[in-house]
C-alpha positions in Angstrom: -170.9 -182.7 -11.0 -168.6 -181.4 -13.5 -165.8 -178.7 -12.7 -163.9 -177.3 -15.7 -164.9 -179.5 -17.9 -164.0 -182.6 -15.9 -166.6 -184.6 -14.8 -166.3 -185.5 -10.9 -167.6 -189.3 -10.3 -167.4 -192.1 -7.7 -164.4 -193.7 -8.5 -166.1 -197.6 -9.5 -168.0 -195.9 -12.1 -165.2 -195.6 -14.4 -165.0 -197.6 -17.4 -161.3 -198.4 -17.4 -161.0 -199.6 -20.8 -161.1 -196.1 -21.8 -157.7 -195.3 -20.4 -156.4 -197.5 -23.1 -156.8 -195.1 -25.3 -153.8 -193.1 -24.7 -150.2 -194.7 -25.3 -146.8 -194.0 -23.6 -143.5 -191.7 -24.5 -140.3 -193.1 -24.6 -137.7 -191.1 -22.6 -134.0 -190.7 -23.6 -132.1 -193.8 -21.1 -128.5 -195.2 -21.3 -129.8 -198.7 -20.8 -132.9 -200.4 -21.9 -136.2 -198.0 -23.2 -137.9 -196.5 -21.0 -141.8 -195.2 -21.2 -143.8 -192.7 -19.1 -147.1 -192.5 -19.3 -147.8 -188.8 -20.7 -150.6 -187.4 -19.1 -151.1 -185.6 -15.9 -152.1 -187.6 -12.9 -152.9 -185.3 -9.5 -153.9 -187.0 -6.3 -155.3 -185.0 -2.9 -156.5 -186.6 0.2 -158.6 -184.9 3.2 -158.3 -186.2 6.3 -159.9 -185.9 9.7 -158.6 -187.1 13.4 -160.6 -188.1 16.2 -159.4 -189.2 19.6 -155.3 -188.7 18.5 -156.2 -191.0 15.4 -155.4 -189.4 12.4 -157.2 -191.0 9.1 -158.3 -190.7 6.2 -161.8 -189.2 4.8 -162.3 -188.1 1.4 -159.6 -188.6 -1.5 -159.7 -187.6 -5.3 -157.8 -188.3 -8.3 -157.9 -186.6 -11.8 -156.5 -187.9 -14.8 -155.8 -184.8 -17.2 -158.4 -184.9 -20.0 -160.2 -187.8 -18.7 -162.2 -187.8 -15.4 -162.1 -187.0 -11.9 -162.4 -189.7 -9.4 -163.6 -189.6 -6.0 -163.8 -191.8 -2.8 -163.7 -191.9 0.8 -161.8 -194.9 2.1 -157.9 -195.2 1.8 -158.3 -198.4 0.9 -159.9 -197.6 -1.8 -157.7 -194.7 -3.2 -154.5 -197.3 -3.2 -156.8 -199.8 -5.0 -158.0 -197.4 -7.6 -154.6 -196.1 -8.2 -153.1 -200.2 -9.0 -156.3 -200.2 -10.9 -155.5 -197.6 -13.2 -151.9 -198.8 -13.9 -153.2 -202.1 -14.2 -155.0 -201.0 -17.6 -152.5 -198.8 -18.7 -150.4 -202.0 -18.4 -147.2 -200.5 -15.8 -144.7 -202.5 -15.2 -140.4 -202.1 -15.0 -140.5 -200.4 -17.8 -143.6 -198.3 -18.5 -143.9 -195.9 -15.8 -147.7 -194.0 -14.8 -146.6 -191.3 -12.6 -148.3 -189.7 -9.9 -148.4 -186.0 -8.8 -149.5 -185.4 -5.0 -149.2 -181.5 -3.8 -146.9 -182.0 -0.4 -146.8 -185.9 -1.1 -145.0 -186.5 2.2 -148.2 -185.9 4.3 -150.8 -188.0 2.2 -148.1 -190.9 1.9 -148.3 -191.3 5.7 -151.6 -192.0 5.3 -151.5 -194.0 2.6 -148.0 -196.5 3.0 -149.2 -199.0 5.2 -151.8 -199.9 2.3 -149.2 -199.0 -0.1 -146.7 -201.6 0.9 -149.7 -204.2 1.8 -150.8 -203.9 -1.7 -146.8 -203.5 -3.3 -144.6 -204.0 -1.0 -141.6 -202.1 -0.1 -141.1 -199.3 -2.8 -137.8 -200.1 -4.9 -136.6 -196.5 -5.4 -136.6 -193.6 -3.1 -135.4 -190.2 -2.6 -135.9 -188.1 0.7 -133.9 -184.5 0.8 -134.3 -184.7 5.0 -136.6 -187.4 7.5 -140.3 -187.0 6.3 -139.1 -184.7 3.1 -139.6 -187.5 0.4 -139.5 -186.3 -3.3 -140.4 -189.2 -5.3 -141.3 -193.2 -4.6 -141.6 -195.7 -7.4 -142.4 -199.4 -7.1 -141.0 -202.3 -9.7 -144.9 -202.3 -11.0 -144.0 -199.2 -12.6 -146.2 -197.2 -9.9 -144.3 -193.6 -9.3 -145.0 -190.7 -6.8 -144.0 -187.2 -7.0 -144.2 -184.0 -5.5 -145.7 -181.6 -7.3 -144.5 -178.9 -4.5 -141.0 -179.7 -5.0 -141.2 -179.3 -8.7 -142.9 -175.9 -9.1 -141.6 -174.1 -5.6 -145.0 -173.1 -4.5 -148.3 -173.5 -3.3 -151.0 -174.6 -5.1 -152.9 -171.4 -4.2 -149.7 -169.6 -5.6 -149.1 -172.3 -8.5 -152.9 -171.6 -9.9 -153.2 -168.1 -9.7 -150.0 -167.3 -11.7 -150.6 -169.8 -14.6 -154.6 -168.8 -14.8 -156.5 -172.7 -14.3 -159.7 -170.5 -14.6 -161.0 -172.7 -11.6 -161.4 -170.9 -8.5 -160.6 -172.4 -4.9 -163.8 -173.6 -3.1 -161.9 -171.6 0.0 -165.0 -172.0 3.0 -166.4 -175.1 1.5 -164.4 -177.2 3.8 -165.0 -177.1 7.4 -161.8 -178.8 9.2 -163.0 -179.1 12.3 -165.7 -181.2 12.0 -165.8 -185.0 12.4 -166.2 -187.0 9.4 -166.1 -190.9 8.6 -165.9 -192.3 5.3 -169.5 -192.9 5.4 -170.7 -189.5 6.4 -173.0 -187.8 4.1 -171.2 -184.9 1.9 -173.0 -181.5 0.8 -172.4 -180.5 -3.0 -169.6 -177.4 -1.8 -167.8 -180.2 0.1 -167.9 -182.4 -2.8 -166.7 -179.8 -5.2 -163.9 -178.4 -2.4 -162.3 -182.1 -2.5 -162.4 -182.2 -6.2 -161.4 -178.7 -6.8 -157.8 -179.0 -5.8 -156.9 -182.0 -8.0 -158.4 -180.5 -11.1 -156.9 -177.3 -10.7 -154.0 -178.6 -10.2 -153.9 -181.1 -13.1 -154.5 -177.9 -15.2 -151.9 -175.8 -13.7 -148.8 -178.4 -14.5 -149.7 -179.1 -17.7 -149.1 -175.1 -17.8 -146.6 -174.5 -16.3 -144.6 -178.0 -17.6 -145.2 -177.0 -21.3 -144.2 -173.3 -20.9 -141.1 -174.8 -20.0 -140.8 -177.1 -23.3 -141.3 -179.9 -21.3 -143.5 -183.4 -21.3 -144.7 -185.4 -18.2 -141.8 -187.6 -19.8 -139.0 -185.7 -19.7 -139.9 -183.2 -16.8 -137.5 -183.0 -14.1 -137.9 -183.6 -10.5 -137.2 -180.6 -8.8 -137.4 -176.8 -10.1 -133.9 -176.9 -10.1 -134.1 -179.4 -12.6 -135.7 -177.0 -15.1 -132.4 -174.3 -14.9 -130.1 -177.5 -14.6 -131.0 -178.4 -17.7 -131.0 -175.3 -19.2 -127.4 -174.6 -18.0 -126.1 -177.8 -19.2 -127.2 -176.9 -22.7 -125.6 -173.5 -22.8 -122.3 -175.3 -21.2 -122.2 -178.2 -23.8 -121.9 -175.7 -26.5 -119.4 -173.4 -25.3 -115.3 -173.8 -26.5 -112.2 -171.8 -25.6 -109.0 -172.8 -27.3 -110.6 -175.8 -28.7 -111.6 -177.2 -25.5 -115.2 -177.5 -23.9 -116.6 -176.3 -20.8 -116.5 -180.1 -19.5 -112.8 -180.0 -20.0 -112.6 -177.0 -17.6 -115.1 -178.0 -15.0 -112.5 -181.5 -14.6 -109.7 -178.8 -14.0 -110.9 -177.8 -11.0 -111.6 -180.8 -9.1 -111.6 -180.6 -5.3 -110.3 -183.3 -2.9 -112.1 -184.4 0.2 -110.0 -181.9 2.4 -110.2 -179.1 -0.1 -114.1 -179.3 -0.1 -114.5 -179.6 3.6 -112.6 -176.7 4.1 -114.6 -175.1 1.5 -117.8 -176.0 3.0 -116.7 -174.4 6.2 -115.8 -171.0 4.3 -119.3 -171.3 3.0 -122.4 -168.8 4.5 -125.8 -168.0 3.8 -127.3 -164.6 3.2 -126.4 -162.3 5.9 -129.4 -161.6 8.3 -128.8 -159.0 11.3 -130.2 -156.1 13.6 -128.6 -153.4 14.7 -127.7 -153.8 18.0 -128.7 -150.5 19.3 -132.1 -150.5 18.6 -133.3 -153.6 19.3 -136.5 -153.9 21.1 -137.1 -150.3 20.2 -139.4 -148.6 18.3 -137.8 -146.2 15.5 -140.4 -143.6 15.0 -139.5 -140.7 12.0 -141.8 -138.1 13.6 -139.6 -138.4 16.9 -136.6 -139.4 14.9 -136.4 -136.6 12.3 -135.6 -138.7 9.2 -138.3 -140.9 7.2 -136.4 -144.4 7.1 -135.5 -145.9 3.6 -135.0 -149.6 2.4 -132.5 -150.1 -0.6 -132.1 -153.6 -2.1 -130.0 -155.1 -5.0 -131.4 -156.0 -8.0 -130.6 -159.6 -8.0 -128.2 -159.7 -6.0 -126.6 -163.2 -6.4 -126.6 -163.0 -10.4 -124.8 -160.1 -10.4 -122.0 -161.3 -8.5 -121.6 -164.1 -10.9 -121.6 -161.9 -13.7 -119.6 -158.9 -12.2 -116.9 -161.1 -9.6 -113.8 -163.3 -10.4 -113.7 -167.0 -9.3 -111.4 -169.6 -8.9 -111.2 -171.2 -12.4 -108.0 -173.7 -11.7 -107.2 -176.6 -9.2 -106.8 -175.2 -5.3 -102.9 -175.8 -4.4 -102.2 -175.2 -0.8 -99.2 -173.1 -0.1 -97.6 -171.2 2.8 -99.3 -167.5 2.1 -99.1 -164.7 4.7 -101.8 -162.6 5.5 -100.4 -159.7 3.8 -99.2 -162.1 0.7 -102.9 -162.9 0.3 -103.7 -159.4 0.3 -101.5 -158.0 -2.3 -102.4 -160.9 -4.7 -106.4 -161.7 -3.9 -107.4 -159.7 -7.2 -104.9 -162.1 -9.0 -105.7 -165.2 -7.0 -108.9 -167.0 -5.0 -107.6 -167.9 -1.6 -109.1 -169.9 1.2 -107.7 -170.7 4.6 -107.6 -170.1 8.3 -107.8 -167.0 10.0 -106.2 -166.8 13.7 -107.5 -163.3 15.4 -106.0 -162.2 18.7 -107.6 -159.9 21.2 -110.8 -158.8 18.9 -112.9 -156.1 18.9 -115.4 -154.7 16.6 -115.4 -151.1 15.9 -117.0 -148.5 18.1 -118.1 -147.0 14.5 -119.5 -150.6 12.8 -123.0 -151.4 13.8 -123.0 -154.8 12.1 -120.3 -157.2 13.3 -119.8 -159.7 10.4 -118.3 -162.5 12.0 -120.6 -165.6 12.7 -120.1 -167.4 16.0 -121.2 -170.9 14.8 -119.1 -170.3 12.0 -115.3 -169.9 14.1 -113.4 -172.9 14.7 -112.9 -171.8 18.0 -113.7 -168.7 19.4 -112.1 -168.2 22.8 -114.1 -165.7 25.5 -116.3 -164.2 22.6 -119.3 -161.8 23.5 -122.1 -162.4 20.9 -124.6 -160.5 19.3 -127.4 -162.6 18.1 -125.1 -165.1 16.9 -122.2 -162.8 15.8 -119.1 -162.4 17.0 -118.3 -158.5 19.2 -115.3 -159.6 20.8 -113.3 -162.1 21.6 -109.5 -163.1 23.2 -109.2 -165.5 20.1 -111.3 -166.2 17.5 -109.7 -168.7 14.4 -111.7 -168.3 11.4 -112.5 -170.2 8.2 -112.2 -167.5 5.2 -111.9 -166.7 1.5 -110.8 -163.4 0.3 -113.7 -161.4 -0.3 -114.6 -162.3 3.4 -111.4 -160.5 4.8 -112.2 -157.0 3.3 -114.6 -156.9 6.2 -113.1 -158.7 8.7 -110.3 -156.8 8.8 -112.0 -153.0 8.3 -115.2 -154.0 10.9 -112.4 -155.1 13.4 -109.7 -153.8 16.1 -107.1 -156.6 16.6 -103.9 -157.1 18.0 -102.7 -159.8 16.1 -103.8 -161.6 13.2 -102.0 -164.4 10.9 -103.6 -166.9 8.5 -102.9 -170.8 8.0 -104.1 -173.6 5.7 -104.2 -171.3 2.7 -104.8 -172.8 -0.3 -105.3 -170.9 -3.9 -106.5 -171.2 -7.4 -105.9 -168.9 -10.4 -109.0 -166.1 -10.6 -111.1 -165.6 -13.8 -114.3 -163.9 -15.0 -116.6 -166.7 -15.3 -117.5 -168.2 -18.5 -119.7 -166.5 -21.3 -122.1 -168.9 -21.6 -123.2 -169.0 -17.5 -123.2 -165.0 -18.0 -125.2 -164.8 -21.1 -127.5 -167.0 -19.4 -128.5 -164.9 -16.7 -128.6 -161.9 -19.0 -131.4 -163.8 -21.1 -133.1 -164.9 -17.5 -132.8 -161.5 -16.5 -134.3 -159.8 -19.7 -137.4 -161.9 -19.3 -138.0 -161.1 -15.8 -137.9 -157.7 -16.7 -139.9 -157.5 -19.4 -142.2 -160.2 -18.3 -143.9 -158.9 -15.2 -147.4 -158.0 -15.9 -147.2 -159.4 -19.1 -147.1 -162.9 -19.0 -147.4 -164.3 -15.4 -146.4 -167.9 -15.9 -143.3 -167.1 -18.1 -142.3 -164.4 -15.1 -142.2 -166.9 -12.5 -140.4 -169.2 -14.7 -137.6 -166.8 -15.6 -137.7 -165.6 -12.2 -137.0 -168.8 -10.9 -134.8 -170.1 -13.2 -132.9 -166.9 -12.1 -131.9 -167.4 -8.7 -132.0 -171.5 -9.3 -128.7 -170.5 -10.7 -126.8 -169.5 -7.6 -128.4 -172.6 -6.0 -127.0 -175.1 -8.0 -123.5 -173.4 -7.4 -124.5 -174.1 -3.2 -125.4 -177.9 -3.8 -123.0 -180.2 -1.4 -121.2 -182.4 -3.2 -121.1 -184.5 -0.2 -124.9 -185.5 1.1 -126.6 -186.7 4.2 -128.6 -189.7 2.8 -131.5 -190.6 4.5 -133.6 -193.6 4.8 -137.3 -194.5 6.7 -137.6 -197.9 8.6 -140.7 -199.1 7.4 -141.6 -201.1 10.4 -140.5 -198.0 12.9 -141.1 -195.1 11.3 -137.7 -194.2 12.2 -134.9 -192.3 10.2 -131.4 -193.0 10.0 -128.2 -191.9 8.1 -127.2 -194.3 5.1 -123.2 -194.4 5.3 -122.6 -196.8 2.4 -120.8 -194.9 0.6 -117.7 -192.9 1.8 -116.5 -189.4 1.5 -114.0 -190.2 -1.7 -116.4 -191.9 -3.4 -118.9 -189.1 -3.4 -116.3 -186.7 -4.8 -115.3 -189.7 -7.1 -119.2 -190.0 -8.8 -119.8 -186.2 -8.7 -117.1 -185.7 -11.1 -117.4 -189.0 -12.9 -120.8 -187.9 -13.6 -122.6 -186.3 -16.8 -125.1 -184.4 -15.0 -122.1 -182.3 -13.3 -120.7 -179.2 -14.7 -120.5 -176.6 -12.0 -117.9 -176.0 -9.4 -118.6 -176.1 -6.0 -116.7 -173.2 -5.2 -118.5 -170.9 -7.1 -121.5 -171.2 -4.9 -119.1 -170.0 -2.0 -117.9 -167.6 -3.5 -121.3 -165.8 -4.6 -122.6 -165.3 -1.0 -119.1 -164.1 0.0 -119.2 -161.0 -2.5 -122.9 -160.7 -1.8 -122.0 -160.0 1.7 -119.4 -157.7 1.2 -121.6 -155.7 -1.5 -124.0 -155.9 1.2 -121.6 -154.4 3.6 -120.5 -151.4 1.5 -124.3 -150.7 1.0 -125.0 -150.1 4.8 -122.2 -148.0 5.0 -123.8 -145.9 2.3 -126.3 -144.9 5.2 -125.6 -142.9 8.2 -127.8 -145.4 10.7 -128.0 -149.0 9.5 -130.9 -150.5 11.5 -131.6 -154.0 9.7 -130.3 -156.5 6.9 -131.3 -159.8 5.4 -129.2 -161.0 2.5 -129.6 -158.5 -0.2 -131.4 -155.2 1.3 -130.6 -152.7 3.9 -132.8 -150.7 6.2 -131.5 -147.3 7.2 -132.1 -143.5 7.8 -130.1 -140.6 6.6 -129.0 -142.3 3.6 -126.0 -140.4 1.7 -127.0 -140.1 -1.6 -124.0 -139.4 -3.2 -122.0 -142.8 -1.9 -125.0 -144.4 -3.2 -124.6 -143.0 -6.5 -120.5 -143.9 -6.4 -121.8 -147.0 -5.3 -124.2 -147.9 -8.5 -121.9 -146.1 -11.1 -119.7 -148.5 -10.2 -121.8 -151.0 -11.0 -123.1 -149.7 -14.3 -119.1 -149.7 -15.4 -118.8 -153.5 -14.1 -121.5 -153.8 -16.6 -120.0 -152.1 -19.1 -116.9 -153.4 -18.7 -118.6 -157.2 -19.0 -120.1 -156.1 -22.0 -123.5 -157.3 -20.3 -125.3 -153.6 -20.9 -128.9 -153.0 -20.0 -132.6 -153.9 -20.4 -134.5 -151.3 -21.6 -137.9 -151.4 -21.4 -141.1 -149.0 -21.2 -138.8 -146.4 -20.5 -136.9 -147.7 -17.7 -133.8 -149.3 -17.7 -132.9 -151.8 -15.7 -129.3 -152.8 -14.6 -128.2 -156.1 -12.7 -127.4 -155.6 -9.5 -127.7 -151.9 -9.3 -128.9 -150.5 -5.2 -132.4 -149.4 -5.6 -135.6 -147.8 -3.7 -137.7 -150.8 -1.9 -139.5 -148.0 -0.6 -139.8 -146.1 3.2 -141.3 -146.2 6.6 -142.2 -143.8 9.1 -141.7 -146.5 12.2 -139.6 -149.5 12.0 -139.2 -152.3 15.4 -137.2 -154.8 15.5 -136.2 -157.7 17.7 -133.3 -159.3 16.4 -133.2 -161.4 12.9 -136.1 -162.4 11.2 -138.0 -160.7 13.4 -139.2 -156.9 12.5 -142.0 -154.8 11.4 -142.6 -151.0 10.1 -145.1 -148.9 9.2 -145.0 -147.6 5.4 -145.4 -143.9 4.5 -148.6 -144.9 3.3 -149.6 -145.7 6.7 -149.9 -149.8 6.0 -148.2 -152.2 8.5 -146.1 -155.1 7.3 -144.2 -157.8 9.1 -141.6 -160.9 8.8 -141.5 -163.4 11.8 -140.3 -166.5 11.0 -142.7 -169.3 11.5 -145.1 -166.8 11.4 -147.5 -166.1 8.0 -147.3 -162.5 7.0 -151.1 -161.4 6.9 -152.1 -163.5 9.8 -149.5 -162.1 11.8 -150.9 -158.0 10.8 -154.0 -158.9 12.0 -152.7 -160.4 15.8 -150.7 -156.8 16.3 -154.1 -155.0 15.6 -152.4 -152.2 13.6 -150.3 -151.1 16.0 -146.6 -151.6 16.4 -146.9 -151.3 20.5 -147.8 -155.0 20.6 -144.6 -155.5 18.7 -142.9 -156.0 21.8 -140.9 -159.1 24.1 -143.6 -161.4 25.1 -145.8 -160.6 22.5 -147.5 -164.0 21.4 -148.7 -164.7 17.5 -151.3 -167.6 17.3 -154.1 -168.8 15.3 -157.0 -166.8 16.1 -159.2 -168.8 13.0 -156.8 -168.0 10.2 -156.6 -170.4 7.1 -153.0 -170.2 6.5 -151.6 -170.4 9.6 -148.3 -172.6 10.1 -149.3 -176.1 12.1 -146.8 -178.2 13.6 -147.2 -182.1 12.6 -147.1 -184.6 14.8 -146.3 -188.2 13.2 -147.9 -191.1 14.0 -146.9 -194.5 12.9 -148.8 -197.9 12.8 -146.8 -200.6 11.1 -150.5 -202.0 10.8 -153.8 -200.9 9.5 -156.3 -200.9 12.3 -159.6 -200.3 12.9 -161.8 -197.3 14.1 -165.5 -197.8 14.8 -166.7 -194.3 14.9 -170.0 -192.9 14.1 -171.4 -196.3 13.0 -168.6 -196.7 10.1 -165.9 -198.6 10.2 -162.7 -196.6 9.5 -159.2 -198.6 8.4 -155.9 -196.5 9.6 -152.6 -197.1 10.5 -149.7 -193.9 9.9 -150.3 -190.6 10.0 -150.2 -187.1 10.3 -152.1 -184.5 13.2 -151.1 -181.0 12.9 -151.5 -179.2 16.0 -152.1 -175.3 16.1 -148.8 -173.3 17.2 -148.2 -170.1 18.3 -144.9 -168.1 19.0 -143.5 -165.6 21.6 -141.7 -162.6 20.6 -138.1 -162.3 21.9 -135.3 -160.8 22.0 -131.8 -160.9 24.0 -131.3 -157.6 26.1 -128.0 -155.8 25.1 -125.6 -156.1 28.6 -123.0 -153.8 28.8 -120.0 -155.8 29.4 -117.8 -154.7 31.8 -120.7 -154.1 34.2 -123.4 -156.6 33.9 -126.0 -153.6 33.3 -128.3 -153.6 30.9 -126.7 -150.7 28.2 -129.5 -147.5 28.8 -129.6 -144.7 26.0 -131.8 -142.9 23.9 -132.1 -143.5 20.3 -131.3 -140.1 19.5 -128.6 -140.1 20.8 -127.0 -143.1 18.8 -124.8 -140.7 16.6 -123.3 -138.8 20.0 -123.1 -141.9 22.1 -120.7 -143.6 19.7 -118.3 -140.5 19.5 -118.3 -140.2 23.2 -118.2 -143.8 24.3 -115.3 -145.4 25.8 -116.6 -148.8 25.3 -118.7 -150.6 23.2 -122.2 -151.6 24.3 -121.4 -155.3 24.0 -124.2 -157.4 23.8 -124.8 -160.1 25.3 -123.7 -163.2 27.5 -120.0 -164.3 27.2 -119.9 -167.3 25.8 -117.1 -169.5 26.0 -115.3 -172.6 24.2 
């Protein structure tokens, strides 16, 4: 069988002495050298359960320009593996690296043979329990994840960078019993082999777009704009002084970060209170409803915003003081809010309940605060712009404030995501791989900003299977490395400061519409949209821009401008049941949807284009989709056993079963406060009802601390 060129043979009828043939790359390494082996090396396993034992089945291995190797027994896959370092002679320091698609899953197949054969692996990194990133043995033996490293799935991965080798999608039949032993039809063969090959292809792609080498390639898709970033940072001088120089200056203290990390949110996600549960339709409604999103949100508020640029003092500030001086100054502190209530005119209550230190009597709203007796608040300033316009109080005062001197930020981060942002304009439909890239590399920027400085570390017992926190090292001593450290050179603060102008933006661009319905992070789904506030809005914009000197990309006659509100397109019915969880119909008639958990097209096809079953109680499961979601269920066996099955004899031990899910629709019904009631009105009356209320239909359950 050959596939792409690669020829696709039992794995003992390789001659190994041909691997020889190829020598390894010395990589850049403050101690002794250091060698990689630099060629691409994929690995892919199938698997079958029978009886709750999960095991292994068919496996494949391609070695890029070489051959593509394929067994049945996992056995054999960890012996072929040694087999092939052993003739490219790994050891401590010559390294043959491995790329697995999702290597969690196929190493819980494969460990208890991996550490018979190796032993316990010497170095390992796991972002959260069963989240492993890379394993490495002192043989010179490395694993990576290939998913990690590109952000996407090999489906994805291969059709933006072109392999030219198509899927075998319907070649594989998953639920049928296999052993190792079972006779394999050709279109089986070939779907086991496919994957591997197509994917050796595709990161050799997509790695040397990027200037890179198996060497020197990073671990993570982060890696790729780290790098990057560094680059531009190591060359840029003020006053004689480098970027390092400056990045020292604003060191934070243990205390200083944690309160930091408290003022720090996510993208904000939320439904309108009103009409949740409700269907929004525009021939009873009047008004064809309108989406508006930034155009990268998060890079424009680096570019645009001022951030703290000098060490955080604390100091005692008033609330007012911190007013008057927040265009001067970054501030960050406590928030105390007395007898709270939000407006009987703001539809979107910004306050986060799991956010407040201590929120006293509050009445929620799908996490977010309505009212409350007391709420104390972790802050920075661009956060109190809203709390203080989306909220009645009666009294309000601020404590731990701490501050830091307020600058534009660098050139050389902003001329970065100019460049990043030229390409992705100009790139789209032109070069698909160098798209993505740019793309990525875009909003990897605002991500490395968010990294914690201070990390869960996680770590497997072997024997168990059971996870546990690593506490080594203490909280000092992380702040102590991360500034000690080469490979850091952005401020913490930053990152928290980005999602706290994003929101605000976000804010100012629902009140640009006279119904707000939904939000997630940087768009906003409305009817009656007032066009002339959202042209006040983007002029403003354009003269940020201006005023940065970052102009405008130009291209096919249109011109694009960061961060600019534009069209994302209407609907002519729009449902929703709380966060993550809504669906419309276009003007072109097509349905769409977003349920977390749930995948997009499988999830049309279970409402059977209709938004009636869009509804509470409405369940989304499998009905013989290939994407759908499966929950894993891990099973560990500290030793390999044996199945006798089928007349074969079928070594396991650890491993994975996914098990098919499904999920209810939901949503909390809006009570009405004072009464207990359920809050009754008509949609189209939303505009009268909040004029002639006395009182606020207030959500949900109190909730109290």
């Amino acid at each position: 069988m050959e596939i792409a060129g690669y020829q696709v043979i039992d794995f003992y009828k390789l001659n190994y002495m041909t691997l020889l043939n190829y020598d390894f790359v010395r990589v850049s390494n403050a101690g002794r050298p250091r060698y990689v082996y630099d060629r691409i090396i994929t690995v892919d396993t199938e698997t079958s359960v029978y009886d709750g034992i999960p095991y292994i089945t068919d496996w494949t291995i391609c070695i890029e320009d070489v051959i593509c190797l394929y067994g049945h027994h996992a056995r054999d896959i960890i012996n072929t593996i040694d087999k092939i370092s052993y003739y490219l002679h790994s050891d401590e320091t010559h390294t043959v690296r491995f790329y697995i698609h999702n290597f969690p899953y196929d190493y819980t197949f494969m460990k208890a043979h991996m550490f018979e054969k190796w032993g316990e692996p010497k170095n390992v990194l796991a972002v959260k329990s069963h989240r492993y990133i890379t394993m490495s043995w002192t043989n010179g033996i490395e694993f990576r994840d290939s998913y990690i490293l590109v952000n996407r799935s090999l489906e994805k991965l291969c059709e933006d960078v072109d392999t030219g080798v198509e899927k075998a999608v319907g070649y594989w039949d998953y639920s049928k019993i296999r052993t190792p032993d079972s006779p394999r039809t050709y279109k089986e063969c070939m779907y086991a082999a496919t994957d591997t090959i197509a994917q050796c292809i595709a990161l050799r792609k997509y790695i040397t777009e990027r200037g890179y080498t198996v060497a020197n390639c990073p671990l993570t898709n982060t890696g790729f704009i780290r790098n990057k970033a560094r680059r531009y940072a190591s060359k840029w001088k003020r006053s004689g002084h480098k970027w390092y120089h400056y990045f020292q200056k604003q060191k934070l203290s243990v205390e200083q970060y944690r309160q930091l990390e408290m003022c720090y949110h996510g993208g904000y996600t939320h439904a309108n209170r009103y009409y949740v549960g409700r269907m929004i339709s525009s021939a009873a409604f009047c008004w064809t409803g309108e989406s508006k999103d930034f155009t990268s949100s998060y890079p424009a508020v680096l570019c645009y915003e001022k951030y703290p640029m000098t060490k955080f003092e604390y100091a005692d500030f008033t609330l007012d003081d911190i007013l008057d001086l927040k265009d001067e100054y970054a501030f960050s502190g406590c928030i105390r809010l007395v007898n709270l209530h939000l407006k009987k005119e703001e539809p979107m209550p910004p306050l986060s309940y799991h956010k407040a230190i201590s929120a006293v009597e509050a009445v929620c709203d799908n996490g977010r605060i309505l009212d409350a007796d007391l709420v104390i608040y972790p802050f920075t300033d661009p956060d109190l712009d809203d709390i203080l316009r989306c909220y009645d109080y009666d009294y309000a005062d601020v404590s731990k404030v701490m501050y830091a001197k307020k600058e534009y930020l660098p050139t050389w981060i902003t001329d970065l995501i100019m460049e990043l942002y030229t390409h992705k304009c100009t790139l789209k439909d032109v070069d698909n791989v160098l798209y993505m890239i740019s793309k990525n590399e875009l909003n990897g920027i605002y991500g490395m900003c968010a990294q914690k400085i201070i990390r869960e570390v996680l770590e497997e017992d072997y024997t168990t299977g059971e996870w546990s926190k690593n506490t080594s090292k203490t909280e000092e001593e992380w702040i102590e490395n991360f500034y000690k450290s080469w490979k850091s050179f952005l401020p913490y603060q930053w990152g928290v400061w980005v999602t706290a102008y994003a929101q605000k933006n976000l804010f100012e661009l629902g009140r640009c519409c006279e119904i707000w319905v939904y939000s997630d992070t940087d768009s906003v789904k409305g009817y009656k949209w007032n066009e002339i506030k959202l042209r006040e809005y983007n002029e403003k914009i354009k003269q940020k821009s201006e005023e940065r000197g970052l102009g405008r990309v130009d291209y096919k006659g249109k011109t694009y401008i960061l961060g600019i509100a534009d069209d994302d397109g209407e609907f002519i019915e729009f449902k929703t049941m709380g966060s993550k969880r809504y669906a419309y119909r276009d003007i072109d008639g097509e349905l769409h949807l977003t349920v977390a958990g749930v995948p997009k097209e499988e999830g049309l096809k279970c409402l059977h284009g209709t938004l009636d079953e869009f509804k509470k109680g409405k369940i989304f499961r499998n009905e013989g989709f290939a994407k759908w979601k499966m929950r894993p269920e891990y099973i560990n066996n500290e030793e390999i056993k044996i199945l006798h099955l089928m007349g074969s004899d079928i070594e396991y031990s650890s491993g994975i079963i996914l098990h098919e899910t499904e999920y209810e629709l939901d949503h909390t019904i809006p009570y009405d406060k004072d009464t207990g009631l359920p809050c009754e009105f008509e949609i189209s009356q939303y505009s009268d009802f909040l004029k002639r209320s006395d009182k606020t239909c207030n959500g949900y359950q109190k909730t109290r601390i």
